[in-house]
N, C-alpha and C positions, 0 to 999 in steps of 0.2 A: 311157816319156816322161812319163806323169804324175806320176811319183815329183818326176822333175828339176822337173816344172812348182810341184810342191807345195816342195819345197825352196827355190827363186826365191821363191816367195810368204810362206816363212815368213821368208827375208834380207831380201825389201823388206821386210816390213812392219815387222821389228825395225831396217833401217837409218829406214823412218820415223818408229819411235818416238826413235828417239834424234834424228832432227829436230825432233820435238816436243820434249822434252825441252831442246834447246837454247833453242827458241822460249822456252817458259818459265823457263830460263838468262838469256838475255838480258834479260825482264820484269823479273826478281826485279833482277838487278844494276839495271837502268835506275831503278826505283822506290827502291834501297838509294841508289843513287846521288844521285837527288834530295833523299831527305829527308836525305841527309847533308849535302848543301850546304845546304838549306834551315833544319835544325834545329842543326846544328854547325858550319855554315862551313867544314864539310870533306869534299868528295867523295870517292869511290874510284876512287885513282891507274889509271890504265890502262884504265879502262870502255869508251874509243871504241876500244880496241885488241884489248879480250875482245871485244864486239861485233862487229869486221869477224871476227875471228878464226872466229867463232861461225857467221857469215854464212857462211862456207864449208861449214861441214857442214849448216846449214839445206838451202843450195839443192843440193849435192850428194849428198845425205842422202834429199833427199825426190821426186829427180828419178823412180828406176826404179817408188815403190810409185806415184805417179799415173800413170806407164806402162802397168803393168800393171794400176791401176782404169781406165785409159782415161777418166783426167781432166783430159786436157790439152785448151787450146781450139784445137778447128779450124776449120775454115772452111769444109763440105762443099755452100756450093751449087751449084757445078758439078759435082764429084763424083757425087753420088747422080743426078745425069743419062747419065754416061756407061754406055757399054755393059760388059758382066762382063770383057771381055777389055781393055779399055784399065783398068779400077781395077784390076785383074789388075798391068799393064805399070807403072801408079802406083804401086801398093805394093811392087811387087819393087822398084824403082828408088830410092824412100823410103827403103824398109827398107836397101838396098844404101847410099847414100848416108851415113843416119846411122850405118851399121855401121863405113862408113870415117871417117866425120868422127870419131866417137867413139874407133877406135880409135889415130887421131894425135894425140885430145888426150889418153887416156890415156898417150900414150908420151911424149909431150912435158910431159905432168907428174911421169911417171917421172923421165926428164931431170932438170928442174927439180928435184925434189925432190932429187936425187942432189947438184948444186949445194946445196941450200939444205944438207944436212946433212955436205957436205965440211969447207965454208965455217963452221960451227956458226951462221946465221944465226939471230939472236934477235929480238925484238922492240925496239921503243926503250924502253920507260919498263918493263916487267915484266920482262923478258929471258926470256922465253918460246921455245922452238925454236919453230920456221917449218918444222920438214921432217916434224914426223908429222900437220900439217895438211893439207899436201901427199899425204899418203897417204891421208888419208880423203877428200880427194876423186878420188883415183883408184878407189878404194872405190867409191865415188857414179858415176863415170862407167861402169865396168866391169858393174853392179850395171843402169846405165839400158840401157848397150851389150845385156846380157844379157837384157832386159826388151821391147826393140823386138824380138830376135828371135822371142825369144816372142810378141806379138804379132802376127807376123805370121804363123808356122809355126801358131798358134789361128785366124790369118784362111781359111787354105787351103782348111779342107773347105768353109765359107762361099760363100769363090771358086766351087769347085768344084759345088755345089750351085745355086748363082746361075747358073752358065753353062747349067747342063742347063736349067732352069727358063727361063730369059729368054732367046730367042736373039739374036746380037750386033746386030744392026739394028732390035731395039724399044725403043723410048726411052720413058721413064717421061711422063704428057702434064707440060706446066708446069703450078704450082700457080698 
């Protein structure tokens, strides 16, 4: 199970860096782009178009490595009051939750995708294909899909250790 854990870790991190990499994709064209209007009255054709373009793999790109740094914002002040066996009942349900949300938007960007590259949908001003963008964020969702599990199958022994330790009817006092 470590191996799988260690392999997850090395795909996010490399699907993060190519989110970086776009981040600073996007930078370079934005600044080419201005001093090109600004010094030659001539921008570069299609920038607001590489940009959403780009946005796609940004945010689908970088969803599963802050998953699995466990750096997404939560909200846990109720939480850490409850008892081990109801954040137990929260998290499997969670995890359950985004397992299925995640796995029908990956299928319905399958779909899509499947659409976009029947159709040879392009872009308007580059003529760019539309359908292997579509895969990299299914890439991204699959990669975050894989990432919550993990999370939560690493929360377990926690769980488990927390129950022995705490029994279900002592509540932490308020701060």
């Amino acid at each position: 199970m470590r191996q799988v854990g260690r392999v997850l870790d090395e795909v996010n991190r490399a699907l993060h860096y190519g989110a970086g990499a776009l981040i600073i994709a996007v930078m370079a064209l934005t600044i080419y782009n201005v001093l090109g209007r600004w010094l030659f009255a001539a921008g570069f054709r299609g920038t607001v178009e590489l940009t959403q373009l780009a946005m796609i793999g940004i945010v689908y790109l970088g969803l599963a490595y802050a998953q699995s740094r466990d750096n997404h914002i939560l909200v846990d002040l109720l939480y850490n009051r409850l008892g081990a066996r109801t954040r137990i009942a929260l998290d499997v349900f969670a995890t359950t939750l985004g397992v299925i949300v995640l796995g029908l938007l990956a299928w319905q960007l399958y779909q899509y995708a499947g659409v976009l590259q029947a159709g040879n949908r392009v872009t308007g001003s580059r003529g760019i294909p539309l359908a292997p963008f579509a895969f990299v964020a299914i890439t991204g969702v699959i990669a975050f899909l894989l990432a919550i599990i993990r999370t939560f199958v690493g929360r377990l022994p926690t769980h488990r250790q927390r129950s022995r330790d705490q029994p279900e009817d002592t509540r932490q006092a308020p701060l």
